[in-house]
N, C-alpha and C positions, 0 to 999 in steps of 0.2 A: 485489386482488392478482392476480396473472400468474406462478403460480409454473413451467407450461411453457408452452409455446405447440405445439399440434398442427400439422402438414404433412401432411394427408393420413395414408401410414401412421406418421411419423415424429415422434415424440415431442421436443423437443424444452425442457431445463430454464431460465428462465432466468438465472438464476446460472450455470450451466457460460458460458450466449451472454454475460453480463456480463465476466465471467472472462476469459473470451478476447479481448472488445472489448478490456477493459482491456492486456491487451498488446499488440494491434494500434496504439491510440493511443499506447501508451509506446513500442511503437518506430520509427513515427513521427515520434515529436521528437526520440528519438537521432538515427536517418536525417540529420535534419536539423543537428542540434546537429555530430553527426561530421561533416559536410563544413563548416559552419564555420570546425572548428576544425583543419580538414587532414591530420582521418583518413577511410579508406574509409567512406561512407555503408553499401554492403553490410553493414556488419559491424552495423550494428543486426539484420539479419533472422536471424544468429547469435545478438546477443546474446537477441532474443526467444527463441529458438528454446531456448538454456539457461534461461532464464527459467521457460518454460512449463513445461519436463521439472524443473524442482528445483520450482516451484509448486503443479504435479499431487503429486509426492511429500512436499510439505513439508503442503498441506493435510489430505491423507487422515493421515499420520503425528499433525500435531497436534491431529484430530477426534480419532486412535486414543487419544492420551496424556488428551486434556481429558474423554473421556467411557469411559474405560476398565473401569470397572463397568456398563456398558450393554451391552458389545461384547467383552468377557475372553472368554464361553463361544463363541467364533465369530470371533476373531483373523482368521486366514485371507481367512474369507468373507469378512470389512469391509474388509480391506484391499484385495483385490479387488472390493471393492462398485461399482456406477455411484452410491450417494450417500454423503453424509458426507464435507464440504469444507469449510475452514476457510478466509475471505478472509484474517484473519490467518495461518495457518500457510502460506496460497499464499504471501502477503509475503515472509514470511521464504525459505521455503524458496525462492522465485525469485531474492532476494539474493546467495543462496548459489552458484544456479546461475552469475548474472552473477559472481559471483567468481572460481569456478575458471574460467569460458571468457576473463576478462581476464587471468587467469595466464596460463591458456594461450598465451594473444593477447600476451603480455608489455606491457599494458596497464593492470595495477594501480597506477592511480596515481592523484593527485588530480585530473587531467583528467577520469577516469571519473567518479570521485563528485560531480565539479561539472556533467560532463555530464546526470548519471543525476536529480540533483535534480528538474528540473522534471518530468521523464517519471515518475520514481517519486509524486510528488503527484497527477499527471492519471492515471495509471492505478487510483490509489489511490481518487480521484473517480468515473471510471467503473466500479470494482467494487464499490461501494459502491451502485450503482443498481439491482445486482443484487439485494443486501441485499432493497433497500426492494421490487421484485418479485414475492421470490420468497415473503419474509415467512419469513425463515430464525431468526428470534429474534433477531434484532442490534437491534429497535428498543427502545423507552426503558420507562419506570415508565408506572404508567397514570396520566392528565391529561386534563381534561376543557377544554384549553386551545382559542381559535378555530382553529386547523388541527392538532387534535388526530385521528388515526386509528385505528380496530381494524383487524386483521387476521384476520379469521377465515376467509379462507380461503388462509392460508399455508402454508409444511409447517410453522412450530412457529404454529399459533394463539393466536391472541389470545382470550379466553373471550368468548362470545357478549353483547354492549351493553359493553365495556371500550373505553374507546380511550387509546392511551395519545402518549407523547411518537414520532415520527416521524423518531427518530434516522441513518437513513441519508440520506435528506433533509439533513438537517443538514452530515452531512460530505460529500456531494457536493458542496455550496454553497463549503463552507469550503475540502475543499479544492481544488475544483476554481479557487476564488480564488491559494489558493497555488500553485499552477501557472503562472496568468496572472503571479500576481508573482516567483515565480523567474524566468520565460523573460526577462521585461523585464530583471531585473539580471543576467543573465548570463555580462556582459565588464565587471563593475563593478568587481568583487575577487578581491583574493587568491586563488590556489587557496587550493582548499580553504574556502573563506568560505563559497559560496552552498551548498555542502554540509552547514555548521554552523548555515547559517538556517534550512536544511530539518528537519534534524533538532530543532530549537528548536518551528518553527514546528506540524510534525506531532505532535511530544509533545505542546503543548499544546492544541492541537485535539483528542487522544483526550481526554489526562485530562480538561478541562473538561466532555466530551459524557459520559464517563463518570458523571456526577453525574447524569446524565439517565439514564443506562440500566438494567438490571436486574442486573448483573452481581453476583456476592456480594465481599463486603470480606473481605481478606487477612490486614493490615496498619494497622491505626491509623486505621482506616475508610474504610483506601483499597484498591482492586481491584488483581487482577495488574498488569491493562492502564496505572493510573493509577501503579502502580510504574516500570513496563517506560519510561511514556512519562519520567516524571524525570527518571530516567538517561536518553533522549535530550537533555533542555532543558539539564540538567546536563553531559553531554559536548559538545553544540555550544556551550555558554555557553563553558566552558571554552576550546576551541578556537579561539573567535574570541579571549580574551583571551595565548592564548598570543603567537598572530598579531601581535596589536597590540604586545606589549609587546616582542615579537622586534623588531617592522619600522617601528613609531609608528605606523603609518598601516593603513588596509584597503585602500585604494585599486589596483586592478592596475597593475602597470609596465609598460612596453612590451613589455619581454622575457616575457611571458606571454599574449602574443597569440595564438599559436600551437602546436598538439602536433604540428606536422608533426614537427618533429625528433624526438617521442619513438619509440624503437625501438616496435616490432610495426605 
């Protein structure tokens, strides 16, 4: 494991260097996806730029909520802390960020979320490298399988001769696949489609990995995460069938070639 990397005097974590790639390659392929589709390219280094500021607040917030009985006598301090970062609660709270700067932008619309698809799975893939790193506890059950690994010199170790399943591994693979496959269907469907396969496809690449990992069961002997992701497969299942049964087809029209016309 590589949980910093020194520079001389300069310390340096890498999950935070993960963290960051990840939104450099997401915006990226907005960069690119936005002049496609005949909006400003610039506005991707915007949209990172909310991104990163809802990402920082959304993972320290949701270490603060997940581990709250570790961290209660000292509120403050952690919240201002340099550690205790949640690549989930970056997620989310980055979403967030892109949300209000597409209001802003008057850009809330399915151009965005069908833009946002493939960048949000390749970012999701290069944070997840961090994961595997820094040795943060995101990996699996212990497994004495052929590319089975301990981490004992992580910051949540592994106990000394365990090695267990290699779960960020796994969804860099996964979804850094799902990335190549969104970018390729791109101008294939509907608004709004390739945003419903994302959300499909990402659901069930958590819950299945979840069966792998360590996390505690909630629900019916399923974890937060393998709930949370559900309701993704279930609202994009949904969504593509509203589609189809509106329009017969998923197929894009012509008149959907383009967001030049859309205001912002």
């Amino acid at each position: 494991m590589i949980p910093e990397i020194s520079i001389g005097p300069i310390t340096l974590q890498t999950f935070g260097l993960a963290f960051a790639a990840a939104f450099i390659v997401s915006g990226w392929i907005m960069h690119m996806r936005l002049g496609e589709i005949g909006k400003p390219p610039d506005w991707a280094y915007e949209m990172v730029f909310a991104a990163l500021i809802g990402g920082l607040i959304g993972a320290r917030l949701y270490f603060i909520v997940d581990n709250y009985s570790q961290v209660q006598d000292d509120l403050l301090g952690n919240i201002f802390s340099g550690s205790g970062l949640t690549w989930y609660g970056g997620a989310v709270g980055g979403a967030i960020g892109v949300l209000l700067w597409a209001w802003w932008r008057k850009f809330l619309n399915l151009w965005l979320l069908d833009a946002a698809a493939p960048a949000l799975a390749a970012g999701y893939a290069v944070g997840r490298i961090g994961c595997q790193l820094s040795g943060d506890g995101d990996y699996g059950k212990p497994w004495d399988g052929p590319w089975a690994m301990g981490y004992p010199d992580g910051t949540v170790p592994t106990p000394p001769g365990v090695s267990v399943h290699p779960t960020p591994i796994y969804e860099t693979l996964t979804m850094g696949l799902g990335a190549f496959i969104l970018w390729r269907l791109r101008d294939r469907f509907r608004l709004g489609i390739l945003f419903a396969i994302y959300l499909i496809y990402a659901g069930a690449e958590r819950f299945l990995v979840e069966f792998l990992r360590r996390n505690t069961d909630v629900v019916m002997g399923l974890t937060q995460a393998q709930l949370e992701s559900l309701a993704m497969v279930i609202g994009g299942a949904i969504w593509i069938l509203v589609v189809r049964n509106r329009y017969g087809n998923l197929a894009r029209p012509a008149d959907q070639m383009s967001a030049a016309d859309v205001p912002g």
